[in-house]
C-alpha positions in Angstrom: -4.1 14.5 2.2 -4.2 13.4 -1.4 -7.1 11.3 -2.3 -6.8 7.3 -2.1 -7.6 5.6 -5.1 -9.2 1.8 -4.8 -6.3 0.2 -6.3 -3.9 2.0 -4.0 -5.6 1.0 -1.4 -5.6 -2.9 -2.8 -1.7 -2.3 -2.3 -1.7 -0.8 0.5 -3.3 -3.9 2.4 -0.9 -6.5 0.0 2.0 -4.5 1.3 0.2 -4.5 4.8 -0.1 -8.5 5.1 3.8 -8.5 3.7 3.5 -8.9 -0.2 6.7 -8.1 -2.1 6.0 -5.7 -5.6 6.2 -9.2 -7.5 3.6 -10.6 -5.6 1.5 -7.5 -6.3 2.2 -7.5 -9.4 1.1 -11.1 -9.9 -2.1 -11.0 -7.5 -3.7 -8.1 -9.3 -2.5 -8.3 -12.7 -0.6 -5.6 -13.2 3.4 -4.6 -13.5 6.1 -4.5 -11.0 7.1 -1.2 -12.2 3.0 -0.2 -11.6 3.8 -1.4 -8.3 6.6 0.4 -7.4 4.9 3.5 -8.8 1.8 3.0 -7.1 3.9 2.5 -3.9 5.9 5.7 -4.8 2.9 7.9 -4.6 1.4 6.5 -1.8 4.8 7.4 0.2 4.2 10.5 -1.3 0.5 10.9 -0.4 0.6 10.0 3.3 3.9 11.2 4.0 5.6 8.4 4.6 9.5 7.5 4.6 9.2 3.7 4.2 6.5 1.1 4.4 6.7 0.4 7.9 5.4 4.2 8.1 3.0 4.0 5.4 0.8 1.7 6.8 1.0 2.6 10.2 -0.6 5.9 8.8 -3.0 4.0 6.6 -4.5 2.6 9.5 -4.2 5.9 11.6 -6.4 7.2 8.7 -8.6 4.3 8.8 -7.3 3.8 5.0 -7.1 0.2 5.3 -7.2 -1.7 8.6 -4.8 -4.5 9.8 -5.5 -7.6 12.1 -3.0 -8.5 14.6 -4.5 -12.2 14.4 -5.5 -13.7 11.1 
């Protein structure tokens, strides 16, 4: 696997607690477009088909980690 940078993993864990890319984009400054690229290559990176996938294996990969209860 690809390495994970720190901002991917930032939007990894947005996307993870249910963030939309203009939320993203608004929490940490930077472009939808940035998002959806960012979001893009993470698919890419962990071999994922959708985001549902993509952070199950982000937290298989201990990535990022998820709480069932906040």
């Amino acid at each position: 696997m690809k390495p994970i940078s720190i901002q991917e993993k930032r939007i990894l864990k947005l996307i993870s607690e249910g963030y939309d890319a203009h939320q993203i984009a608004q929490a940490i400054r930077i472009s939808v477009r940035s998002v959806e690229t960012y979001r893009k290559n993470l698919l890419s990176k962990l071999n994922a088909k959708n985001s549902a996938e993509l952070i199950l294996k982000a937290v298989q990969a201990n990535i990022i980690k998820v709480s069932l209860f906040n």
